[in-house]
C-alpha positions in Angstrom: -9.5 22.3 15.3 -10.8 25.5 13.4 -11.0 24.7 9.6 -10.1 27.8 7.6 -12.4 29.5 5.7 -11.7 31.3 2.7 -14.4 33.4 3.5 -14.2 36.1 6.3 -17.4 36.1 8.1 -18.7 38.8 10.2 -20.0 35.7 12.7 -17.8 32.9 14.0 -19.2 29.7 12.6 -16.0 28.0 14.0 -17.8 26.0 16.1 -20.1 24.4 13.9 -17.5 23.7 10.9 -15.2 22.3 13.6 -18.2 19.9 14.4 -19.0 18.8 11.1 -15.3 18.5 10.3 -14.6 16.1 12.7 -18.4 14.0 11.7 -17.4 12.1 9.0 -14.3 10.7 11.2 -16.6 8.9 13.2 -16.4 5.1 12.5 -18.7 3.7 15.3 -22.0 3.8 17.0 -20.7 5.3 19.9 -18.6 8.1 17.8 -21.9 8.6 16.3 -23.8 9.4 19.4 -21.0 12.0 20.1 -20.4 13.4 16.7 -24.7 14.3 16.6 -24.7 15.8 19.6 -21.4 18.3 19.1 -23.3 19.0 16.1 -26.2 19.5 17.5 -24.4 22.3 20.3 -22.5 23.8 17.7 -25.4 24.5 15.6 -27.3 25.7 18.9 -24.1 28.1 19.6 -24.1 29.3 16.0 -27.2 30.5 16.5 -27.3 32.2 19.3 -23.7 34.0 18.1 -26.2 35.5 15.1 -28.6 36.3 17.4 -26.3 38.3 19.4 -24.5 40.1 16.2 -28.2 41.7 15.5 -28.6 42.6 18.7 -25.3 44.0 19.2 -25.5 45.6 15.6 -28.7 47.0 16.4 -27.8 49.1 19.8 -25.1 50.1 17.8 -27.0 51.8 14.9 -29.9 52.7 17.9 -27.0 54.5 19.5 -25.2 56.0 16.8 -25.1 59.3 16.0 -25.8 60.1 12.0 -23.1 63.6 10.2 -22.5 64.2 7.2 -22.7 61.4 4.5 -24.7 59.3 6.4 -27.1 61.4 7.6 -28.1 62.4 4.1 -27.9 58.9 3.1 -30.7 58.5 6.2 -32.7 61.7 4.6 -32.4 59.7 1.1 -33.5 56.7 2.9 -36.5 58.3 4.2 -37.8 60.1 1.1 -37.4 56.9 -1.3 -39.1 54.8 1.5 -42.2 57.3 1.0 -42.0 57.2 -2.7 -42.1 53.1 -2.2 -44.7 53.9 0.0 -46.8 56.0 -2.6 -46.3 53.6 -5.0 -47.4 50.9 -3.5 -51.0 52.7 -3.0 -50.9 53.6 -6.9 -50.3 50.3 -7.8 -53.2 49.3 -5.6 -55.1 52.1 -7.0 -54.8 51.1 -10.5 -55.4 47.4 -9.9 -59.1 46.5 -11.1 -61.2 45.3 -8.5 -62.5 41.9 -8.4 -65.4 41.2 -10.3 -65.4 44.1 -12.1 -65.6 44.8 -16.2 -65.8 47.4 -18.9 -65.0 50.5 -16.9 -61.9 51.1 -14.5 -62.8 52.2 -10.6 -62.0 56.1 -12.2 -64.0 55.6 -15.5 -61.2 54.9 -17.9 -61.0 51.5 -20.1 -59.6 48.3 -18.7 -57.2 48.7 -21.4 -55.8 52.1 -20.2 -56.4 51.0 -16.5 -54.2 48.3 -17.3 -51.4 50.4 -19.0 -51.5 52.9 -16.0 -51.0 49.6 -13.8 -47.9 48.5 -15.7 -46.2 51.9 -15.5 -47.0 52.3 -11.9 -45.5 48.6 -10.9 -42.5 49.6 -13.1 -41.8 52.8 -10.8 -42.4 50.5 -7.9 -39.7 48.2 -9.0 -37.5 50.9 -10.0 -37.8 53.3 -6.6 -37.7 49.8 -4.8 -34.4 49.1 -6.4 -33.0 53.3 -5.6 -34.2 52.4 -2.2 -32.0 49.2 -1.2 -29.2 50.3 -3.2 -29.4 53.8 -0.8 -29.8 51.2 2.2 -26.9 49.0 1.2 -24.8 53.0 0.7 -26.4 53.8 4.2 -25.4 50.6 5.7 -21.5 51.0 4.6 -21.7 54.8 5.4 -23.0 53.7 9.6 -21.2 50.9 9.9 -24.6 49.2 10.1 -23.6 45.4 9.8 -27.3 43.4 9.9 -27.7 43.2 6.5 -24.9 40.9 6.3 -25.1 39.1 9.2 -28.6 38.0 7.5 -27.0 37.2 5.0 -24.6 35.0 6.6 -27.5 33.6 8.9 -29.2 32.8 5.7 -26.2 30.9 4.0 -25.8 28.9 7.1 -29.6 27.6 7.6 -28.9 26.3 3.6 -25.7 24.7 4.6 -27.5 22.9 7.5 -30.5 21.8 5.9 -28.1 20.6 3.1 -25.8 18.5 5.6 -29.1 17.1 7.4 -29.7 15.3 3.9 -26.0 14.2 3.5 -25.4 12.4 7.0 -25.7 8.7 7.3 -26.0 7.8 11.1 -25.9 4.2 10.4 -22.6 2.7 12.1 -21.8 -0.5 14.5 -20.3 -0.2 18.0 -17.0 -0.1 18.8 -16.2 -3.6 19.5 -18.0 -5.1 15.6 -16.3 -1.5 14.3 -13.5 -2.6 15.0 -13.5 -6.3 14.0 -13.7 -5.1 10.2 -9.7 -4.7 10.4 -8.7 -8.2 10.3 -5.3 -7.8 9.1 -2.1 -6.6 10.6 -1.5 -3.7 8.2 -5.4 -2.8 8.2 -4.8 -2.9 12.4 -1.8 -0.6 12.2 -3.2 2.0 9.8 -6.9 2.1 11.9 -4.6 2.6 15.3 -2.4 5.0 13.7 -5.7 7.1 12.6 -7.4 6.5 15.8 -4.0 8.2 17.7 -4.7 11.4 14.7 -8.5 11.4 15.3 -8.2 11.2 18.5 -5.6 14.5 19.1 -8.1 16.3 16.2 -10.6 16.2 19.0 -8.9 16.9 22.1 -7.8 20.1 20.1 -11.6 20.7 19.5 -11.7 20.5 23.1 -9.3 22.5 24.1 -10.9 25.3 21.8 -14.0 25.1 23.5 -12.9 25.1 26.7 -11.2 28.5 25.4 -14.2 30.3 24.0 -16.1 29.8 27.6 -13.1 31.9 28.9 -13.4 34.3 26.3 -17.0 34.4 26.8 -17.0 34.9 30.3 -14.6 37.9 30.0 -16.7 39.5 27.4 -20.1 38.4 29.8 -18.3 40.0 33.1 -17.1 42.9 30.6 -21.0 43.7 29.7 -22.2 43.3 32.9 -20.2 45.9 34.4 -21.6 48.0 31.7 -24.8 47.1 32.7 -24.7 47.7 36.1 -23.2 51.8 35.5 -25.8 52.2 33.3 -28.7 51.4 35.7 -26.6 53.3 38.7 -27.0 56.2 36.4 -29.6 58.5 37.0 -32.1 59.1 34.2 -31.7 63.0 34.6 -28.2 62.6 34.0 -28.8 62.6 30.6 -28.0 66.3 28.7 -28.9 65.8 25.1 -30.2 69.0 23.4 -33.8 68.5 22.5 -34.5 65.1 24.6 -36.6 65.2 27.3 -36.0 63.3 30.9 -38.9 61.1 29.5 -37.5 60.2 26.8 -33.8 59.5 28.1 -35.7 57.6 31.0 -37.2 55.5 27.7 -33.5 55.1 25.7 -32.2 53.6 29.6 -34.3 51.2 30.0 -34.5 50.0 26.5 -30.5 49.9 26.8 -30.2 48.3 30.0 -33.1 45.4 28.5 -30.9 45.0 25.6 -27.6 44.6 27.6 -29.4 41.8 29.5 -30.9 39.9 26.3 -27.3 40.1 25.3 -25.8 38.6 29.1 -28.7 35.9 29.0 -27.2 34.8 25.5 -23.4 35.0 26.6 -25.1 32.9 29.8 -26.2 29.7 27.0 -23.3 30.1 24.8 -21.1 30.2 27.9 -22.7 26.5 29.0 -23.3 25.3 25.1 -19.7 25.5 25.3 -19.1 23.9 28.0 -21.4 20.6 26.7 -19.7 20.6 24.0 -15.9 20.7 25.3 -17.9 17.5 27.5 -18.9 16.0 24.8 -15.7 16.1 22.9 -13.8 14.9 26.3 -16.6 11.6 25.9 -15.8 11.3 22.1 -11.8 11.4 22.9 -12.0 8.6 25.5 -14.6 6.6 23.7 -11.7 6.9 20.6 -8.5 5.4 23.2 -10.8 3.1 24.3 -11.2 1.9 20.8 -6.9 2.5 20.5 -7.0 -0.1 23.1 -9.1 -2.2 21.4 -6.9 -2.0 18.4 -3.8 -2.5 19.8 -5.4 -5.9 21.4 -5.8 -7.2 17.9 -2.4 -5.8 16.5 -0.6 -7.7 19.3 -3.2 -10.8 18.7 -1.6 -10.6 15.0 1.8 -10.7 16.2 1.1 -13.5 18.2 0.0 -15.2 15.4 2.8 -14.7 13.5 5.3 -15.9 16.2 3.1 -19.1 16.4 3.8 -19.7 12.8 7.4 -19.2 12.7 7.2 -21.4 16.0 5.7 -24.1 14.0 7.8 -23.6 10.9 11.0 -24.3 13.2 9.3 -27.5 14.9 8.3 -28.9 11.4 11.7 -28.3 10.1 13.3 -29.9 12.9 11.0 -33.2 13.2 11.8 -33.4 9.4 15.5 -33.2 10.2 15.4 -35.3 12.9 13.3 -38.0 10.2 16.0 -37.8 8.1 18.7 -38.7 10.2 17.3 -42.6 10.0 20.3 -44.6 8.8 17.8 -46.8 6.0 17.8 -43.5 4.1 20.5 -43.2 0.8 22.2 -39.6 1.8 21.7 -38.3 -1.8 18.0 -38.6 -1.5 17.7 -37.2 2.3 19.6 -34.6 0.9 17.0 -33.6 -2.0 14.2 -34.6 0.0 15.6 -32.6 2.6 16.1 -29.7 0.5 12.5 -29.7 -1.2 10.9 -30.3 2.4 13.0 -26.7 3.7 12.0 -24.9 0.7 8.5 -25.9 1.0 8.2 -25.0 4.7 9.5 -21.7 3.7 7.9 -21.1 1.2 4.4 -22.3 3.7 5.4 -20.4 6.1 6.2 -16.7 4.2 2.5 -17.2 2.9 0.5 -17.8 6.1 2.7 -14.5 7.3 1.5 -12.7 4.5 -2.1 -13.4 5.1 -1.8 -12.3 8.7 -0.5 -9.0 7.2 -2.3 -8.4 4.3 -5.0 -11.2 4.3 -6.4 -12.9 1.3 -6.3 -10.8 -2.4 -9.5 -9.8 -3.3 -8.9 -10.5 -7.2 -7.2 -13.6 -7.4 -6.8 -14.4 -10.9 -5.5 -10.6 -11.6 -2.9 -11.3 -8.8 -1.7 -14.3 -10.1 -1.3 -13.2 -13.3 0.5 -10.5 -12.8 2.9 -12.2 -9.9 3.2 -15.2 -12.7 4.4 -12.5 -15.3 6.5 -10.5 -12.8 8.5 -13.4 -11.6 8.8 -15.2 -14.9 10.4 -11.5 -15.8 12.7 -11.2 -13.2 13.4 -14.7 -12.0 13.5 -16.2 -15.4 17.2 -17.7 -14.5 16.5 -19.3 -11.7 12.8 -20.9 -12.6 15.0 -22.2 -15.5 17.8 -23.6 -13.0 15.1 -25.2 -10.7 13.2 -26.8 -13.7 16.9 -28.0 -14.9 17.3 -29.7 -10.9 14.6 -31.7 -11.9 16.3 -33.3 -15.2 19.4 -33.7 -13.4 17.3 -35.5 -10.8 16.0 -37.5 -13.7 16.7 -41.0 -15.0 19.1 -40.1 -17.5 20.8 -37.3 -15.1 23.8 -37.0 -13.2 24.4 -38.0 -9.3 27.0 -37.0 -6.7 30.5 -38.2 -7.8 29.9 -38.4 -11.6 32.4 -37.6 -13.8 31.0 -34.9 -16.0 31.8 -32.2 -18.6 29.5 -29.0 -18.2 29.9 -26.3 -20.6 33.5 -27.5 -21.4 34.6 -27.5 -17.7 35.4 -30.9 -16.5 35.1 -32.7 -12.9 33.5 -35.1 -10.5 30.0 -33.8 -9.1 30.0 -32.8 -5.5 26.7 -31.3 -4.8 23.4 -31.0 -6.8 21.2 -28.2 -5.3 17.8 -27.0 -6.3 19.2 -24.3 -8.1 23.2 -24.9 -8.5 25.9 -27.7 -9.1 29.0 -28.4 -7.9 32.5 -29.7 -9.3 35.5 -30.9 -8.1 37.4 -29.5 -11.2 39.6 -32.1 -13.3 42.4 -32.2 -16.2 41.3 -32.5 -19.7 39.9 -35.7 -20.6 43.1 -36.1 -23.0 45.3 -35.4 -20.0 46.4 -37.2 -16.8 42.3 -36.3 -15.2 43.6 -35.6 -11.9 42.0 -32.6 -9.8 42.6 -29.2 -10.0 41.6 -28.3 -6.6 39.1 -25.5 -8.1 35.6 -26.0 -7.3 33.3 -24.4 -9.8 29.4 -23.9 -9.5 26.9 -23.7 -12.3 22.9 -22.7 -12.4 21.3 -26.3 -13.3 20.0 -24.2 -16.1 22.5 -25.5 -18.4 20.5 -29.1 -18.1 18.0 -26.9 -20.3 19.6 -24.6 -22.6 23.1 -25.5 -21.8 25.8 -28.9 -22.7 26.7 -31.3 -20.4 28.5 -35.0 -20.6 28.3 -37.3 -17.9 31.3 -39.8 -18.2 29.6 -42.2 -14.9 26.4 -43.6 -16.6 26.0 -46.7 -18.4 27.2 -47.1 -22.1 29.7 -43.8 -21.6 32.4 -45.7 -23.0 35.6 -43.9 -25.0 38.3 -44.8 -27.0 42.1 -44.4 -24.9 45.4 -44.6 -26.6 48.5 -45.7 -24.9 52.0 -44.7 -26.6 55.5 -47.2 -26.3 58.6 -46.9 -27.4 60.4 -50.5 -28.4 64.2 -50.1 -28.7 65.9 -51.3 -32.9 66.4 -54.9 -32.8 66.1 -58.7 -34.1 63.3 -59.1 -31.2 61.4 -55.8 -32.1 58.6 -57.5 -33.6 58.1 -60.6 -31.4 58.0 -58.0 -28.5 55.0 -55.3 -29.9 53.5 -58.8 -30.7 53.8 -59.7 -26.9 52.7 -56.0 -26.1 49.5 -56.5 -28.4 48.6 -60.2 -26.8 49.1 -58.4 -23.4 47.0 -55.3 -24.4 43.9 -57.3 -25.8 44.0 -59.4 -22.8 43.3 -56.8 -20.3 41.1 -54.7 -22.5 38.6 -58.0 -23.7 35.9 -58.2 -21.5 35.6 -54.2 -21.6 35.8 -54.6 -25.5 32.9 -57.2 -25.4 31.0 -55.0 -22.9 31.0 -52.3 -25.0 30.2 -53.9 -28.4 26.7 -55.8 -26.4 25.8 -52.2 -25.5 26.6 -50.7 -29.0 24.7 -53.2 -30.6 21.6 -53.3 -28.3 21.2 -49.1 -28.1 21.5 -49.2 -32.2 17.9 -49.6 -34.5 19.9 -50.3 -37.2 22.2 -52.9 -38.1 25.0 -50.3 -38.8 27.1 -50.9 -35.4 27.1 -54.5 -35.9 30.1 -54.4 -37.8 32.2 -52.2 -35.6 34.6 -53.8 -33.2 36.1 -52.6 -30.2 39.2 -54.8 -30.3 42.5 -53.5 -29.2 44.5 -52.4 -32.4 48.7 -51.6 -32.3 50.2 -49.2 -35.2 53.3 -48.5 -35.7 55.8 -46.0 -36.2 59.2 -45.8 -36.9 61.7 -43.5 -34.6 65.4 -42.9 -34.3 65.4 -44.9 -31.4 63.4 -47.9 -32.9 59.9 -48.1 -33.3 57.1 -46.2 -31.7 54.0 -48.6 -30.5 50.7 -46.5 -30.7 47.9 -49.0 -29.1 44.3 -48.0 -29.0 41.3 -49.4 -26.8 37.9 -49.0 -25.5 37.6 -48.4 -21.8 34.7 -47.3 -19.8 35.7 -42.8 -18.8 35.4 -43.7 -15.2 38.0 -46.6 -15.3 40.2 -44.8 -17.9 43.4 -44.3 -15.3 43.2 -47.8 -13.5 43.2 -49.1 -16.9 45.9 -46.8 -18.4 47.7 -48.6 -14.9 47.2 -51.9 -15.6 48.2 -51.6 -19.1 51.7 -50.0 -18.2 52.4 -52.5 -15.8 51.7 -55.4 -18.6 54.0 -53.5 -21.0 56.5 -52.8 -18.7 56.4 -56.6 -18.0 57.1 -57.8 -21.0 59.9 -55.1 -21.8 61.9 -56.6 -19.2 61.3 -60.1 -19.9 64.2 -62.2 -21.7 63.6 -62.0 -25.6 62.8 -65.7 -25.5 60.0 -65.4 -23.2 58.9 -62.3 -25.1 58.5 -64.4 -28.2 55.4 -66.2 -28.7 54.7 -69.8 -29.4 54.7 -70.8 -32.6 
């Protein structure tokens, strides 16, 4: 891994920003340990890279030959450095000696000795100044690079002292390390940056492992060098105006630079080496952790088998309880349905804490799930709440007749959140099913209508229409029909006037009756009997039944047994 650096640099820092790059990813003691001591080889590696730019940059200028621009840029060099020179000795010239007062060294007043100082430190600073800006003009002119390279060594020391306040060292060892990730998602994302971390640094590997091949190229390269310069004889040398003693001088001070320069391609070539060794420790240390981590992650998956394990046994010892014949079907049925919901409902929440593990702000959390779901699910918190007053004492049960948002029908089934009818005639018609089945959201129990026909006191007033044929008999025989009607409908009528009476707080019922009463109408075909009478909805056809059958009855009879006593 070679981080880029906007920066082009004359010296390849590489190493060292690959090592502190790949520091802070360190998340254990043992990482640690590794992540120190690559950056402890990089920085030594860095170093010795500077220290063999200067030397390489100074054979070069050593060796170099000075024409036209840059040799009078030397020459300008050279006079300005005397001038700094001369300077310098003014300045020290003009400077008062210690201890001394009244009189200058030459005989002049402090005051003018002092102005003569000032001027002369002012040309110092400003021939100082022609000087390095000549030395910066020289530098570019020769292709002399140490000035930079200083530069850049200087920049880097900063850097490192810098980082040296920065790091924290403090860390735990792999196994505690990796113990902080306690649930499945935490265990997943640490094992998914362990697999990135971990091929990070096997390319950091592989790098160094490539610069000791570069560097022994460039070492075997400058050792052949080396070894045809010392095989060359020292009068072999035919420079106008240097003598053999001289070019017997340049050799030797050549041939000890070339081997300064093979002795630091020798430590770079084994700092290398460590550190592509210590990056091969740090990558196995790092699947060793993996492994660790993929221990736990499959722990967590056991764990949430063993809960969906016991979420099926529970359900199935609570189905198994509520086969038991002493139970009424309607309750197992709710009970069973609140028990299955619950389990669920158990069992979706333990999984979640495997995953995610406990909320760290509970009260925010709630909240905002409370608000969320009231949003969302505001229908069906409505419907469950409305299960609950259908469940209630003044409800409705399976196989009540009831009337829900003008739909009629005998209950079927009573969810938590829905009900079911067996769809029905009109209550003014016949009453006899459909065959639709139609399904509501219990949240009509709330905000909704409903009539339930079944319970106690639901009585309703029926009426029964007859036709009696013109004759002398006509009235003796409605008579008969009215004796016949009152007869079946009297203990119902009594019923229902006890009940009216006893769910009224006022007396104002107490005078109603719920007697059968016969009116008639006359027809072209005689006279039309309308009765009316109180029956309870759930009896209403067996009693429309019976009545028909009495009236029918006495239709047939003789008109002599049709007439009543008198």
């Amino acid at each position: 891994m070679r981080p880029s650096d906007t920066r082009k640099t004359l010296v390849d820092l590489s190493p060292w920003q690959t090592a502190s790059a790949l520091a802070p990813l360190a998340v254990s003691n043992e990482e640690g340990q590794y992540a120190q001591e690559a950056e402890r080889l990089a920085d030594h590696e860095v170093d010795q890279a500077f220290a063999s730019a200067l030397r390489q940059a100074t054979a070069q200028v050593q060796n170099s030959v000075l024409t036209g621009e840059a040799l009078e840029l030397s020459q300008r060099v050279t006079e300005l450095q005397n001038l700094v020179k001369d300077d310098k000795a003014q300045v020290q010239e003009f400077s008062p000696a210690p201890g001394s007062t009244g009189k200058a060294n030459n005989g002049d007043s402090i005051e003018d000795s002092e102005d003569d100082l000032e001027i002369a430190k002012a040309q110092l600073g400003l021939d100082s100044d022609q000087l390095n800006d000549a030395q910066e003009d020289l530098a570019r002119a020769s292709g002399d690079e140490r000035s930079q390279i200083q530069s850049e060594l200087q920049e880097h020391e900063a850097a490192m002292k810098k980082y040296d306040s920065e790091s924290d060292g403090k860390k735990q060892v792999a196994v505690l390390s990796a113990k902080h990730y306690s649930t499945l998602a935490a265990r997943i994302g640490a094992w998914n940056s362990q697999r990135d971390r971990r091929a990070l640094i096997d390319q950091a590997m592989r790098q160094a492992q490539a610069d000791v091949t570069a560097f022994t190229a460039k070492h075997n390269e400058l050792e052949g060098q080396t070894k045809a310069l010392a095989a060359t004889p020292a009068g072999a040398n035919n420079t106008p105006g240097i003598s053999g003693h001289e070019a017997r001088l340049a050799s030797l001070r050549a041939q000890s630079a070339q081997h300064q320069l093979l002795s630091i391609y020798d430590d770079r070539i084994q700092t290398e080496k460590q550190l592509a060794t210590v990056y091969s420790k740090w990558s196995a240390q790092v699947l060793l952790q993996h492994r660790i981590m993929m221990h736990l992650i499959l722990g967590s998956l056991g764990q949430i088998a063993l809960i969906i394990v016991f979420i099926l046994l529970c359900d199935a010892l609570l189905v198994r309880l509520m086969t038991r014949p002493s139970l009424d079907r309607r309750r197992m049925q709710t009970l069973r349905t609140i028990s299955q919901l619950a389990l669920q409902i158990v069992g979706v929440v333990m999984v979640a804490l495997v995953i995610f593990g406990s909320p760290q702000q509970m009260p925010t959390i709630i909240g905002l799930m409370t608000a969320g779901l009231t949003v969302v699910l505001q229908d069906f918190i409505i419907a469950f709440f409305g299960w609950f007053v259908l469940m209630g004492k003044r409800g409705i049960r399976v196989g009540d007749w009831v009337e829900i948002n003008n739909v009629g029908g005998e209950v079927t089934e009573i969810g938590l959140f829905r009900t079911t009818l067996l769809e029905t005639g009109n209550w003014t018609d016949k009453g006899h099913p459909t065959g639709r089945r139609v399904t509501f959201l219990n949240s009509f129990a709330i905000r909704g209508q409903y009539f339930n026909f079944s319970t106690t006191g639901q009585w309703m007033w029926d009426e029964l229409s007859v036709s009696v044929p013109g004759g002398e008999d006509t009235y003796a025989m409605v008579e008969s029909i009215h004796k016949a009607v009152v007869e079946e409908t009297e203990k119902d009528a009594r019923v229902a006037e006890h009940e009216w009476k006893r769910g009224s707080r006022t007396d104002g019922l107490s005078q109603f009756t719920a007697d059968a009463t016969v009116n008639l109408r006359p027809s072209a075909a005689g006279v039309d009997v309308l009765i009316r009478y109180v029956t309870r909805a759930s009896d209403r056809v067996e009693m429309q039944n019976k009545l028909y059958q009495r009236v029918i009855d006495v239709l047939h009879k003789p008109a002599a047994e049709a007439t009543p006593a008198s």
